[in-house]
C-alpha positions in Angstrom: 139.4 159.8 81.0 139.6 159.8 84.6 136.5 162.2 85.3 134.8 159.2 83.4 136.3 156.5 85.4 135.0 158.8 88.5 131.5 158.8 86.8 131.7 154.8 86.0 132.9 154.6 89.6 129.9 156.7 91.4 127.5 154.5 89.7 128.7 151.2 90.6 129.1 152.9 94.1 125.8 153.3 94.1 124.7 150.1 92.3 126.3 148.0 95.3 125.1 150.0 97.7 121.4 149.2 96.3 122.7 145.7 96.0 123.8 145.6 99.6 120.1 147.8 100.9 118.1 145.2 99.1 120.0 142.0 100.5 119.5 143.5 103.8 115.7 144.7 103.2 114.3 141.6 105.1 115.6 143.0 108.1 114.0 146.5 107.4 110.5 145.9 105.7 108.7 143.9 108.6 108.5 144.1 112.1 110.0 142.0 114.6 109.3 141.7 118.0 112.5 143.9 118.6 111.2 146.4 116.2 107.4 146.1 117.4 105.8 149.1 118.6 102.7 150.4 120.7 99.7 148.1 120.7 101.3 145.6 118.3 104.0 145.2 120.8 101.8 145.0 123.8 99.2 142.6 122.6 102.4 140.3 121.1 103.6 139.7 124.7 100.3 139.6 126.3 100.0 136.8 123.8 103.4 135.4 124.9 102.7 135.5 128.5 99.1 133.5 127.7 101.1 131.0 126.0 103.9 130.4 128.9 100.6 130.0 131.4 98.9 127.4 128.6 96.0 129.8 127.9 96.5 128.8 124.6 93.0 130.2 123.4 94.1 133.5 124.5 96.9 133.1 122.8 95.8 132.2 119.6 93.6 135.5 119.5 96.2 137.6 120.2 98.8 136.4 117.7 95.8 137.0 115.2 95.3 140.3 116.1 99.1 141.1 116.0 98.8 140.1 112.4 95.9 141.6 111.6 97.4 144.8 112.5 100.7 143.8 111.3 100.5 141.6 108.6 104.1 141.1 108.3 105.2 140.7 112.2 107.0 137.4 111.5 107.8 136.6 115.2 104.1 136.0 116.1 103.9 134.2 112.4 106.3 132.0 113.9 105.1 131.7 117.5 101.7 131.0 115.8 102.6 127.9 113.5 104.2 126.5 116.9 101.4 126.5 118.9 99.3 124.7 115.8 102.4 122.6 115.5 101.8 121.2 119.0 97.9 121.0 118.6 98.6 118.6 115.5 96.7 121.3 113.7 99.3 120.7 110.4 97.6 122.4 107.9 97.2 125.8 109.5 100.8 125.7 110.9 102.0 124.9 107.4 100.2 128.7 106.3 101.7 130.0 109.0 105.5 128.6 108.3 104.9 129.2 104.7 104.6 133.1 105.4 107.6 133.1 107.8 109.6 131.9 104.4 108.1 134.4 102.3 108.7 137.2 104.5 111.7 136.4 105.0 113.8 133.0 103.9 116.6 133.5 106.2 115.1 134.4 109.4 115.3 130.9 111.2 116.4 127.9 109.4 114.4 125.8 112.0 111.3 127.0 110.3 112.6 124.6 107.3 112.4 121.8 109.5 109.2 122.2 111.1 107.7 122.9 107.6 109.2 119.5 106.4 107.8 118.1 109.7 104.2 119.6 109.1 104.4 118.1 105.4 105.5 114.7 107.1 102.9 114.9 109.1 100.3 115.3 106.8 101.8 112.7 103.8 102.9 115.4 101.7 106.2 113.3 101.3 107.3 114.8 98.1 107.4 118.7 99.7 108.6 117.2 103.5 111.6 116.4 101.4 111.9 119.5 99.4 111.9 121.4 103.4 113.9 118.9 105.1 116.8 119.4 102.4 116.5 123.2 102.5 117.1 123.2 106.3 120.4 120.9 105.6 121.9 123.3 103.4 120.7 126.2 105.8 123.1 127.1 108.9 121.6 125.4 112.2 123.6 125.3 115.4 121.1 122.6 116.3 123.3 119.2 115.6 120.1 117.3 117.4 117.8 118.5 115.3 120.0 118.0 112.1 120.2 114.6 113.2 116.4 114.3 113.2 116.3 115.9 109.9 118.4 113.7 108.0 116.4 110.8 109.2 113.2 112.1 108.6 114.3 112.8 104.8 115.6 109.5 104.6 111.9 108.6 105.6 110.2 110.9 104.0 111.9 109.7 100.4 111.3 105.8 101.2 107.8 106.9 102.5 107.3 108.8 98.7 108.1 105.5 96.8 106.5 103.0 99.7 102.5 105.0 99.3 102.9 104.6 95.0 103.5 100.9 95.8 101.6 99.5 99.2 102.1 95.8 99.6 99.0 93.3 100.4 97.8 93.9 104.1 94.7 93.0 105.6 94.7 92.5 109.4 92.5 90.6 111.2 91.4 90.4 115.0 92.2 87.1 116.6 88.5 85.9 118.6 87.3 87.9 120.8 88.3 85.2 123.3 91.9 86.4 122.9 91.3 90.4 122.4 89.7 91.6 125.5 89.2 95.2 127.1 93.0 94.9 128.2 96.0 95.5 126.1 97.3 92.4 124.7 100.5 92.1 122.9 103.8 90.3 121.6 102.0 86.7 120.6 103.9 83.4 119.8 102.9 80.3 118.6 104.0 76.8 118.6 105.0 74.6 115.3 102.2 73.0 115.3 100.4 76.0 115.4 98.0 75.1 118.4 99.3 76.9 121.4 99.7 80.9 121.2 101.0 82.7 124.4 100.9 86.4 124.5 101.2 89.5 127.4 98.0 90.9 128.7 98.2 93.4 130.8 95.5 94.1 133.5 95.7 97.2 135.5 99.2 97.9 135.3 101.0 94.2 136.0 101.8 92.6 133.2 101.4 88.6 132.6 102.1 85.3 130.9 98.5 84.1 128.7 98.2 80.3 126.8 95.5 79.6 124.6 94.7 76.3 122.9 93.3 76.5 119.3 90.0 73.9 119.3 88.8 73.3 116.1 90.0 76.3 114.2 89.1 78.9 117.1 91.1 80.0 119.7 90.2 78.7 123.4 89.8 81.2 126.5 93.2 82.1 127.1 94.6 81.4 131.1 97.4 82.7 132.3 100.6 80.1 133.5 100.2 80.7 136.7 103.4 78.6 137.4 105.2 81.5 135.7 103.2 85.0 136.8 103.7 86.4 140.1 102.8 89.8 141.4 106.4 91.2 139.6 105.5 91.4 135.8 106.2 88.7 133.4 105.8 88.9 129.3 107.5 89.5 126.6 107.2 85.6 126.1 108.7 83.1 123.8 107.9 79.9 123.6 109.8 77.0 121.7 108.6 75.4 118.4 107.6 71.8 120.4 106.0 74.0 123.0 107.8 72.6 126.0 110.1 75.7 126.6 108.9 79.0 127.8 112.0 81.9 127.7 110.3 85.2 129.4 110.9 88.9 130.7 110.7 89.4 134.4 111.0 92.8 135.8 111.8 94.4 139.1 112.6 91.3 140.9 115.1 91.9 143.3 116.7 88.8 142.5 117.6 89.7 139.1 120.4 91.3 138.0 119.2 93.9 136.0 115.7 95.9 135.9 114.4 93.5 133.4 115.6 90.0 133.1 115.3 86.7 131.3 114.0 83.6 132.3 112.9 79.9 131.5 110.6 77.7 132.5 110.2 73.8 130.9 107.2 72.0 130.5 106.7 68.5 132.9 103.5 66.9 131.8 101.3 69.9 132.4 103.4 71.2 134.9 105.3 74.3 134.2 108.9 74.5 136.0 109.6 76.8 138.7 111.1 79.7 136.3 115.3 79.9 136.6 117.2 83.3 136.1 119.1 82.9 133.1 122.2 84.1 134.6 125.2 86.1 132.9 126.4 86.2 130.8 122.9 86.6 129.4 121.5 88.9 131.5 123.6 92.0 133.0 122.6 95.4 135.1 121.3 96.6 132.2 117.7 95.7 130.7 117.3 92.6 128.6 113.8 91.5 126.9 111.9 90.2 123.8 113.9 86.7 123.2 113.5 84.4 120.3 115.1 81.0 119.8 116.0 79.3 117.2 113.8 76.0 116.1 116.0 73.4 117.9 116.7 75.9 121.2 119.8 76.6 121.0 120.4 80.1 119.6 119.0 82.8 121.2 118.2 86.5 120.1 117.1 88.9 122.4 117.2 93.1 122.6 119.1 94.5 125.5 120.8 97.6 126.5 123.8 96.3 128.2 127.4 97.5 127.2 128.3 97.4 123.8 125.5 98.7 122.4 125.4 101.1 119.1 122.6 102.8 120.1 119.7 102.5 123.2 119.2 99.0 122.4 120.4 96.7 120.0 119.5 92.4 118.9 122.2 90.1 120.1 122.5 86.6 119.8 124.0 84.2 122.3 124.6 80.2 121.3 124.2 77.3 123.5 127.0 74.1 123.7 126.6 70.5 124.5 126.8 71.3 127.7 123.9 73.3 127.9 125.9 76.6 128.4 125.4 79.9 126.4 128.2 81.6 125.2 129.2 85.7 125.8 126.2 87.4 124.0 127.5 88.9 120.3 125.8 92.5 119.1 124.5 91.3 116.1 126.2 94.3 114.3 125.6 97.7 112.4 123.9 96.1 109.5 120.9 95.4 112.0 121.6 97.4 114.8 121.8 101.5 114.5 122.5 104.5 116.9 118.8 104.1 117.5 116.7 101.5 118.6 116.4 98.1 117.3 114.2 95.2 118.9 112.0 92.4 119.5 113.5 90.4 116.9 112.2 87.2 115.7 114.4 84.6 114.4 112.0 82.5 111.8 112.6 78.6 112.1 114.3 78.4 108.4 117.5 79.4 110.3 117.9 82.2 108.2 115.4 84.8 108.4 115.2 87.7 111.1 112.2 89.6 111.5 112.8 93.0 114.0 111.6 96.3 114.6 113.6 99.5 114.6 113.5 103.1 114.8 116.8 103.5 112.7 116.8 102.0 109.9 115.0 103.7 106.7 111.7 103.5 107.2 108.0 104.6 107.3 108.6 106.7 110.6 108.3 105.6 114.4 109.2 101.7 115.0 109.1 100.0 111.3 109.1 96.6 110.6 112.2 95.1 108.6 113.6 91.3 107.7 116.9 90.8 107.2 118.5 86.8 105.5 121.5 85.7 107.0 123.9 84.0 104.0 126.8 82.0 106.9 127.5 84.5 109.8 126.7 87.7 107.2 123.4 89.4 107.4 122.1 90.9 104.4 120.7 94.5 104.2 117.4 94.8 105.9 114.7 95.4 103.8 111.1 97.5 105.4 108.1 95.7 105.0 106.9 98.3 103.3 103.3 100.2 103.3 100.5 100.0 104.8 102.0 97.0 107.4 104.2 99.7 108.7 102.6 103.4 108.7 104.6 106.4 110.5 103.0 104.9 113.9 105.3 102.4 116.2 104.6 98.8 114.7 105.5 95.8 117.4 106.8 92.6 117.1 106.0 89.8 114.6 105.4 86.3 114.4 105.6 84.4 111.1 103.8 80.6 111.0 106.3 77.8 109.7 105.0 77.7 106.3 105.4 81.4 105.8 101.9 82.6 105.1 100.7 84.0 108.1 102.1 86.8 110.5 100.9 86.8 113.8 101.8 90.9 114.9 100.1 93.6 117.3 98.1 96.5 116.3 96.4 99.5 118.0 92.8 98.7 117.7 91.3 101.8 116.5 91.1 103.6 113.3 94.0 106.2 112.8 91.7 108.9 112.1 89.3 107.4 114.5 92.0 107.5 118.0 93.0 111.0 117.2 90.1 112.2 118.6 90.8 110.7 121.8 92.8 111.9 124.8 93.3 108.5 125.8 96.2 106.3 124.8 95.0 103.6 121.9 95.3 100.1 122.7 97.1 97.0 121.8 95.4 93.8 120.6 96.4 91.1 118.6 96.1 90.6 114.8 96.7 88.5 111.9 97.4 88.7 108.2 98.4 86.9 105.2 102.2 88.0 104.7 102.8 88.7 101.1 104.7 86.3 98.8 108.4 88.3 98.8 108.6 88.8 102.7 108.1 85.2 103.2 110.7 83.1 105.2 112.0 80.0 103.5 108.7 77.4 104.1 109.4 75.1 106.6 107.9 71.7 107.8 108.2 69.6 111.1 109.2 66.1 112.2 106.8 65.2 115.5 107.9 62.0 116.7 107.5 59.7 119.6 110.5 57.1 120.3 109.4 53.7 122.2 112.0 50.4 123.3 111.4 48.1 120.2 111.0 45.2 122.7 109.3 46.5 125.7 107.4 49.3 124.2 108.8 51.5 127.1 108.7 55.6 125.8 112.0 56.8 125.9 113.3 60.0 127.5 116.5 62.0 127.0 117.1 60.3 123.4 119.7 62.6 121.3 117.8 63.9 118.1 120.3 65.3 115.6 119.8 67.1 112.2 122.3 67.1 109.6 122.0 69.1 106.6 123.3 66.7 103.6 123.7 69.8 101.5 126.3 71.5 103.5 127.2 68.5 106.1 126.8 70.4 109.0 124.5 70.0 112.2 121.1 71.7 111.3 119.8 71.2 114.8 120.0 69.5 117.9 117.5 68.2 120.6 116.2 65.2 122.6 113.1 63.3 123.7 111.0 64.7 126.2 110.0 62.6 128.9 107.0 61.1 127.2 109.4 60.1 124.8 107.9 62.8 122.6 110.2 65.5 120.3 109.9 67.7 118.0 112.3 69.1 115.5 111.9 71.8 112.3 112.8 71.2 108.4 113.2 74.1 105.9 112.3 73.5 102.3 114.9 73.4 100.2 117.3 71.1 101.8 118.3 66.8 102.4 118.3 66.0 105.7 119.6 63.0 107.5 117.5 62.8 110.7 119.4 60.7 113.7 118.0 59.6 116.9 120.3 57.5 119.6 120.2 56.6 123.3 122.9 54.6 124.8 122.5 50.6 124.6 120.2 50.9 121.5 121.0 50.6 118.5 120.3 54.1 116.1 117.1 55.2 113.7 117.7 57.1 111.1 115.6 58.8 108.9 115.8 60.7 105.5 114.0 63.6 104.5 114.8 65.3 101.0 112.5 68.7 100.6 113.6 70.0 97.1 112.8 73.5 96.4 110.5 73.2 93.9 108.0 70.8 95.8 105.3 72.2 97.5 105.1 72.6 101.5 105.1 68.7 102.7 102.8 67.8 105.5 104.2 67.2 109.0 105.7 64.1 109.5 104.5 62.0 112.4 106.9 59.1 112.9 106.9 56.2 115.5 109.9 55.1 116.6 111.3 51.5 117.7 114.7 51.4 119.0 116.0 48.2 119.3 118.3 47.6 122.3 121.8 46.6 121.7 121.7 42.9 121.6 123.7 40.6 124.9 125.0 37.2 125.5 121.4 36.5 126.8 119.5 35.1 123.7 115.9 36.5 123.3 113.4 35.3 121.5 111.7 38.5 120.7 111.2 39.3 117.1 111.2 42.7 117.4 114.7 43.2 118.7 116.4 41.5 115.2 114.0 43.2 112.5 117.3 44.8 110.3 118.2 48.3 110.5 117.7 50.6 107.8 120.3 53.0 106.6 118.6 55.9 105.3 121.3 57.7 104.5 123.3 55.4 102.7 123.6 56.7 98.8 125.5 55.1 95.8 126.2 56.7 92.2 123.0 55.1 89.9 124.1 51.6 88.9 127.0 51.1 90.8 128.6 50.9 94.5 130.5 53.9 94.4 129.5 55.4 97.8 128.1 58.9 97.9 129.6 61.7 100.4 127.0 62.5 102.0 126.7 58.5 103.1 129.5 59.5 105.2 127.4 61.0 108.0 125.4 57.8 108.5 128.3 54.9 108.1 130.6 56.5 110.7 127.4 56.7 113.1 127.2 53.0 112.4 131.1 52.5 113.2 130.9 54.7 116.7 127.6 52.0 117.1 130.5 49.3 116.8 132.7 51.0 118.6 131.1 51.5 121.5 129.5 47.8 121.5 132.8 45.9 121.5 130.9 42.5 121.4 128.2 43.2 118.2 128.4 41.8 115.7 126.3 42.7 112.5 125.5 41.8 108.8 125.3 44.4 106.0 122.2 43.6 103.7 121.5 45.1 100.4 118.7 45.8 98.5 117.3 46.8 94.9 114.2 47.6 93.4 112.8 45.2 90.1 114.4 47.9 87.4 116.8 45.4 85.5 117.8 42.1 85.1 117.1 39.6 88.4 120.9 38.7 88.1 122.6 42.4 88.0 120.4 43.2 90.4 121.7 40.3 92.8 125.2 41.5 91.7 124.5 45.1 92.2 123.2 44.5 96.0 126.4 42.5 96.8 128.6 44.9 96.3 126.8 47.8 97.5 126.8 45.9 101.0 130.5 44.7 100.4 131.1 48.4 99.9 129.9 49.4 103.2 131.7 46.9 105.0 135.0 47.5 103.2 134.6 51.1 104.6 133.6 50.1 108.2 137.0 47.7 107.4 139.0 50.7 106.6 137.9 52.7 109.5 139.3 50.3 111.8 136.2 47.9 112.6 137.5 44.0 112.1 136.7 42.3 109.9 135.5 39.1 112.0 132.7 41.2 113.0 131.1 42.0 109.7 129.0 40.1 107.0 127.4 40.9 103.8 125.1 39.5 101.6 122.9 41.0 98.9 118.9 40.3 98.2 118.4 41.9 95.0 114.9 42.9 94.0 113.7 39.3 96.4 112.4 41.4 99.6 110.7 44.1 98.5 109.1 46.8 101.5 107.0 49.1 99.1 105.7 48.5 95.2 107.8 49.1 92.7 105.0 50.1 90.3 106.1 54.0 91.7 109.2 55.6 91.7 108.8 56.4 95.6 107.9 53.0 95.9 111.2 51.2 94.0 113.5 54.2 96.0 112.3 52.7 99.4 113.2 49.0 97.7 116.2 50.4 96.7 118.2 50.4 100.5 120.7 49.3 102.8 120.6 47.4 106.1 122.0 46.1 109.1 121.1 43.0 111.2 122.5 41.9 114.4 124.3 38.5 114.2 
């Protein structure tokens, strides 16, 4: 029994020890450069020394002679697929790799990465992931370049599903007037979609372009020379009515950082001299690529200054009644990422971000992503998807109100085309149709211009507010310019009650109710009459007693129950009576023909009575309020449409 076990013991002896020889056979059964010998060694380090002194040709030779006489020397295999690496020659340093793993699989687990790399290079998504994985699992002291792995495989699998399904994309060059022989880049464009402003940059100083758009084709652009100086300026925004300009101005010794932000405001045709920002906006640190919101008063903008989550992240700093921003906020890591994330765009429908970044999962390089904003939460950011971003750096975006159109640069050469050149490619601007589920919500615009009812005087410095009726919160802000002129943004979807007051008039309203299912309304171009608040003195002017419509007055259908959202409107009327101690006024109301003549009369009554019991209520007396209702009598539109009877169907006021 025991001389057995000493048999049955030899032999598994001798079976590990096999076991143990063949695990360690890679170390044994091809040469290294340690184990080199003779010519093979010489010519190896010959080869080496022509590669440290870039005599890459040289090199290149004598690696292939090494392996010609050595076919298995896996050090010059290696050294090989590196210098074909670096010449973007992908396929051969793929054979080259490929051997390094099949003479040996553990002999550098790098060589899994820059196979996965080579495969990434060359699309082969599917196998860059296959590599990228194996050199996870592998042991790597290398925690940079396991960093870089994992995103690349993150890449490389969205990359795999992006190529089976691209998205519509078919750039266009803007006119030749606009694309030049000099790198032009970062384009906006106003609301109405006439005015683009870009950076060109001309031998090395960068500036501040405007072109017009004259029927249908873009004008000669000029640059603002109120805004350039021999520092450079770009990376320019300007504001949906056109009148604001919010730009990047870098190495001015003024500033407080290497790269600031400025403003400058429009005055007839007269740009501003441009003003700092000032902190808290900008710091020491570099600040550029801002984007406002439609009515001015958010602001987005990349920067690297403290606080960051990575080189540079989006924040967002909002401005008071005072004119004031707040302390910038990082915009958090649901946009922002340890790497870099910029040039956002915050779309006028007050929900939608556009931005590039290097982080998130992507195509490769700078990828273009959107992100919705539900309250103060963002939502996850979704790519654009293939072919508008490729594994190339794509910049910064520009969507039109309505949605359709992006506005974005673009190298202008051929992929396959500038990799034959030594020379960097260059920016110009494009244009494509964006596709239907990366739209923005649609949005329209309100131009008006606001005149004194009685002189016809155009008013300046007239607050324009926005509510939403929906939500009953302040959409946006803004005033008249001073020709009297504003200019104020309106996503689909919504009800909006649209105020505009200047002290000793009395207010305008408006009412503008965009359901989602209607298609993208025209612009609305509006003159309005303010009527000044009437005095003691008597005038005989028409114009200053023509009654006062309240827009945003709505009852329950057949009766006088008000509405909430009427609530808005009637305490604007009581701070109107408030602050004009002395007016007295007379609530009117109004029906259209749908009924009998006498319900009708009835119904308007008390609809008016209702408005002044509230006005009561809230503390205005009574001795300075009237009512009286018209029924269907005093029609302003036909009733034979429904638009027509809804206009018929109103409330009023008239000075008494």
């Amino acid at each position: 029994m025991k001389k057995a076990y000493r048999i049955i013991h030899k032999y598994l002896f001798c079976f590990s020890l096999l076991f143990v020889l063949n695990i360690s056979s890679y170390g044994q059964n091809y040469v290294t450069k340690k184990t080199a010998t003779g010519k093979t060694k010489k010519v190896y380090y010959r080869a080496n020394q022509y590669k440290k002194n870039r005599l890459i040709d040289k090199a290149i030779q004598d690696y292939k002679t090494v392996i010609k006489i050595a076919p298995d020397f896996i050090d010059a295999h290696y050294e090989l697929a590196g210098i074909y690496f670096n010449q973007k020659k992908f396929a051969p340093a793929k054979a080259e790799l490929a051997k390094v793993i099949e003479i040996d699989p553990t002999y550098k687990s790098s060589t899994y990465y820059y196979l996965g790399l080579a495969n990434w290079e060359t699309n082969d998504f599917e196998n860059a992931i296959t590599y990228f994985n194996s050199f996870l699992k592998a042991e790597s002291r290398s925690e940079k370049l396991k960093t870089k792995a994992k995103q690349y495989l993150q890449n490389s699998q969205f990359a795999a599903k992006a190529l089976k399904n691209p998205v519509p994309f078919n750039p266009q060059p803007l006119d030749k007037t606009v694309n030049t022989g000099f790198p032009e880049y970062l384009p906006s464009v106003t609301a109405e979609g006439n005015t683009l402003v870009f950076t060109r940059r001309i031998r090395g100083d960068e500036d501040v372009f405007i072109s017009k758009k004259i029927d249908g084709q873009w004008g000669t652009p000029e640059p603002i020379v109120d805004i350039n100086t021999p520092e450079n300026e770009g990376s320019q925004y300007i504001s949906a009515d056109g009148n604001l300009i919010v730009f990047v101005r870098c190495s001015d010794r003024t500033g407080y950082g290497g790269c600031d932000l400025y403003f400058s405001e429009k005055k007839g045709a007269i740009w501003s001299k441009p003003e700092n920002m000032g902190q808290p906006i900008n710091t020491r640190g570099w600040e550029s690529q801002p984007s406002l919101s439609a009515d001015g008063n958010i602001l987005y903008y990349a920067s690297n200054r403290k606080g960051t989550l990575g080189g540079r992240d989006i924040w967002r700093s909002i401005r008071n009644v005072q004119g004031e921003w707040s302390n910038p906020t990082n915009l958090g890591p649901t946009i922002n990422t340890p790497a870099n994330d910029e040039s956002p765009f915050f779309h006028p429908d007050g929900k939608t971000l556009y931005f590039m970044s290097s982080g998130h999962e992507g195509m490769g390089g700078y990828d273009l992503f959107l992100a919705r904003r539900a309250g103060e939460k963002w939502g996850t950011p979704q790519n654009l998807g293939y072919p508008i971003n490729t594994k190339g750096n794509e910049g910064a975006l520009f969507i039109t109100l309505d949605g359709t159109t992006a506005y974005f640069t673009k190298d202008n050469l051929p992929e396959e085309e500038a990799e034959k050149l030594t020379s960097r490619r260059q920016p110009d601007l494009f244009t494509f149709e964006m596709p239907e589920a990366l739209r923005p919500t649609p949005v329209t615009y309100v131009k008006a211009t606001v005149k004194d009812a009685v002189t016809t005087q155009k008013l300046a410095n007239a607050k324009i507010e926005v509510i939403n009726l929906i939500t009953d919160e302040i959409f946006a802000t803004s005033q008249t310019d001073d020709k009297g002129n504003f200019l104020t943004c309106l996503p689909m979807g919504g009800n909006y009650a649209l105020n505009v007051n200047k002290e000793k008039y009395l207010f305008h309203s408006e009412n503008f109710e965009l359901s989602e299912s209607s298609s993208l309304q025209t612009p609305y171009l509006l003159k309005i009459k303010l009527q000044p608040v009437p005095t003691d003195v008597v005038t005989e002017n028409p114009i200053a007693s023509q009654p006062i419509i309240l827009k945003n007055v709505f009852f329950e259908s057949g009766s006088a129950e008000l509405k909430s959202g009427s609530l808005t409107e009637l305490n604007r009327l009581k701070t109107l009576l408030e602050t004009n101690t002395t007016l007295k006024i007379q609530i009117n109301g109004h029906t259209d023909n749908v009924g009998s003549t006498t319900e009708n009369l009835s119904l308007s009554e008390i609809r008016a009575k209702a408005v002044a019991d509230y006005l009561i209520e809230q503390g205005i007396s009574a001795e300075r309020l009237s009512y009286k209702g018209f029924g269907e009598n005093e029609p302003i539109d036909t009733n034979d449409t429904e638009a027509g009877r809804k206009n018929n169907r109103r409330t009023e006021f008239v000075t008494r």
